[in-house]
BATORKE-576323 format. One record per residue (C-alpha): residue number from 1; residue in three letters; z, y, x. Coordinates in pm, 1 decimal, m for minus. Last residue first. Layout:
{NUM; 'ALA'; {Z; Y; X}}
...
END
This chain:
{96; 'UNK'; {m2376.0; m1197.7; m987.7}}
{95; 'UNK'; {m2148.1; m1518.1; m969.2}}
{94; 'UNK'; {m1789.8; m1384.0; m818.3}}
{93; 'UNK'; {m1655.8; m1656.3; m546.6}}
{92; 'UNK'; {m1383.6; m1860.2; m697.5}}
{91; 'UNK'; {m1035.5; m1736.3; m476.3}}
{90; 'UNK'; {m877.4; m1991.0; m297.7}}
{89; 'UNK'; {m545.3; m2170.1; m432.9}}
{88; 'UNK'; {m198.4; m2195.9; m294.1}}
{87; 'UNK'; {75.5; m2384.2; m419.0}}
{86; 'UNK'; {477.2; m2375.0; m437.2}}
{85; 'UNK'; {523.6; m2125.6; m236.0}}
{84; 'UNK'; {865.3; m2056.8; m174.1}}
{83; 'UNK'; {1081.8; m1716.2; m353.4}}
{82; 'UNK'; {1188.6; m1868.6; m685.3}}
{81; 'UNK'; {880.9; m2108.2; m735.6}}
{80; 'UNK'; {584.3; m1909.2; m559.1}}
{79; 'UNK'; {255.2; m1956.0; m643.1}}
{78; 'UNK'; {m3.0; m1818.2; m389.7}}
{77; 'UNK'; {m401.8; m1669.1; m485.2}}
{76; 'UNK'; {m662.2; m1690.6; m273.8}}
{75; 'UNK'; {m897.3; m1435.2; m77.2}}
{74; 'UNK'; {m856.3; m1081.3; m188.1}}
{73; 'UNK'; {m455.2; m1184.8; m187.9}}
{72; 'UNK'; {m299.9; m1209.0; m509.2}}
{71; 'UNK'; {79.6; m1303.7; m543.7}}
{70; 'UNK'; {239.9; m1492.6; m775.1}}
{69; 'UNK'; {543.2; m1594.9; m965.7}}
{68; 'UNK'; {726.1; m1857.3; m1158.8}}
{67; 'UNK'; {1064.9; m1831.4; m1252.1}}
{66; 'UNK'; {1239.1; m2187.4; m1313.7}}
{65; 'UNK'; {1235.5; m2084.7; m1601.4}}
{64; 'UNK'; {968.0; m1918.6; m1748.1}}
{63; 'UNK'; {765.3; m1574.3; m1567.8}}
{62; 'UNK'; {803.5; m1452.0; m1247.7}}
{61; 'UNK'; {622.4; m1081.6; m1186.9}}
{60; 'UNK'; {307.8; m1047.5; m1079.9}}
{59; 'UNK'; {257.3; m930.0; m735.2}}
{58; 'UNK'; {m51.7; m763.5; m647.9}}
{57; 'UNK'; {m268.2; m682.3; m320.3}}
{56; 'UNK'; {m82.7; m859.4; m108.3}}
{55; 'UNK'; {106.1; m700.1; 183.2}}
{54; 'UNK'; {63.5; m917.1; 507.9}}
{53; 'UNK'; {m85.3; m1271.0; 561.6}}
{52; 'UNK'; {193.5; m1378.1; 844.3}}
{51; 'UNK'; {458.9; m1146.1; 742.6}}
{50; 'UNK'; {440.8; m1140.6; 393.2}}
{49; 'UNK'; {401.1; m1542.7; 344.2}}
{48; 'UNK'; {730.7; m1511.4; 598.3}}
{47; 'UNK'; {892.4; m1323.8; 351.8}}
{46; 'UNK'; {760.3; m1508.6; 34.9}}
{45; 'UNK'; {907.4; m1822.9; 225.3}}
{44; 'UNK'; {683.1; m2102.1; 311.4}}
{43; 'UNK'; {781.1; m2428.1; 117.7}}
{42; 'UNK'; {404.7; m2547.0; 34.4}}
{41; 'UNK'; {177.5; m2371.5; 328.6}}
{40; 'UNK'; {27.1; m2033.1; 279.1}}
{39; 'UNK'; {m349.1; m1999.8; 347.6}}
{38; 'UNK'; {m625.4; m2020.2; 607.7}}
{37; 'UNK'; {m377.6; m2114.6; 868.9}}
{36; 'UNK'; {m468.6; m2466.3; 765.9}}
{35; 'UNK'; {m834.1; m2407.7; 893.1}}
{34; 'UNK'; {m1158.1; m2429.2; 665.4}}
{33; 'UNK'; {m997.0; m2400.7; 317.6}}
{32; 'UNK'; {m1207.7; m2561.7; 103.9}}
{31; 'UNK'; {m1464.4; m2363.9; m94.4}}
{30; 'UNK'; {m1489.2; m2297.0; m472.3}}
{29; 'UNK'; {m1809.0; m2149.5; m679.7}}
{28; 'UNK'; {m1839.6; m2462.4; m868.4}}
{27; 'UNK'; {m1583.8; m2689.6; m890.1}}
{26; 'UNK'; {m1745.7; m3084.5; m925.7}}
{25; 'UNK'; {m1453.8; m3348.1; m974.6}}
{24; 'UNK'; {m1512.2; m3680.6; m858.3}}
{23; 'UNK'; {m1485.7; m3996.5; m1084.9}}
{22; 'UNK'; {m1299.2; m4281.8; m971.1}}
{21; 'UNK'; {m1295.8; m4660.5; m1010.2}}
{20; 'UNK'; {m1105.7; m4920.2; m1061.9}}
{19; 'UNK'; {m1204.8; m5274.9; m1100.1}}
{18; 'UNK'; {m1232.9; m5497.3; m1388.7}}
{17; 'UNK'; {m971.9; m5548.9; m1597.9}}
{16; 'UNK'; {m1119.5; m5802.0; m1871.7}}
{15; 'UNK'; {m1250.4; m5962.4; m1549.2}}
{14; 'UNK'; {m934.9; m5994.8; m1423.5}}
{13; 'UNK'; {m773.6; m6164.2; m1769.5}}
{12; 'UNK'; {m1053.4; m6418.2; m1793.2}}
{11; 'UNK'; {m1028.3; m6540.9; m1417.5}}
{10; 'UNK'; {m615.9; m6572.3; m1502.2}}
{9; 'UNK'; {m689.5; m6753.4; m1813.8}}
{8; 'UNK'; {m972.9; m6948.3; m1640.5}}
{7; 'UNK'; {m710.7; m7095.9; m1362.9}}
{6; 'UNK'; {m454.5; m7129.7; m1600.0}}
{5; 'UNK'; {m687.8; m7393.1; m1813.2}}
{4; 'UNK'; {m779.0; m7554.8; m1488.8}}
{3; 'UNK'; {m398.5; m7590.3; m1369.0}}
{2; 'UNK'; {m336.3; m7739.1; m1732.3}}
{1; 'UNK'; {m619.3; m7997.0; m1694.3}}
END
């Protein structure tokens, strides 16, 4: 009788649970990078970010501590933590 009783306290506490599920996230006006030389890679170097994807078109200066800075390419945009990136992001596509 005991077993039974922790069978359908077990059964009641699963099915209080349920199961998980996920929700996806729509971004309009965003595409994924196509190739991973598309963009910086996490830990690159803002000189070899320089090198590879050349002179960007603005640099804004770090901000907070640690610093935080960026620098805008006509494509994406790269986040640099002291001087490695720390996350790259494409560009949203302008809606007319």
């Amino acid at each position: 009788m005991a077993k039974l009783r922790i069978l359908t306290l077990v059964a009641l506490i699963l099915g209080a649970f349920g199961t998980a599920t996920a929700q996806n996230l729509e971004m309009e006006g965003t595409t994924p990078a196509a190739a991973s030389d598309a963009m910086p890679m996490r830990g690159m170097t803002a000189a070899s970010v320089e090198s590879k994807y050349g002179t960007p078109d603005a640099k804004v200066a770090p901000v907070g501590d640690p610093p935080i800075s960026r620098w805008e390419y006509s494509n994406f945009v790269v986040f640099f933590e002291y001087d490695r990136v720390i996350h790259a992001v494409v560009k949203r596509k302008q809606s007319s």
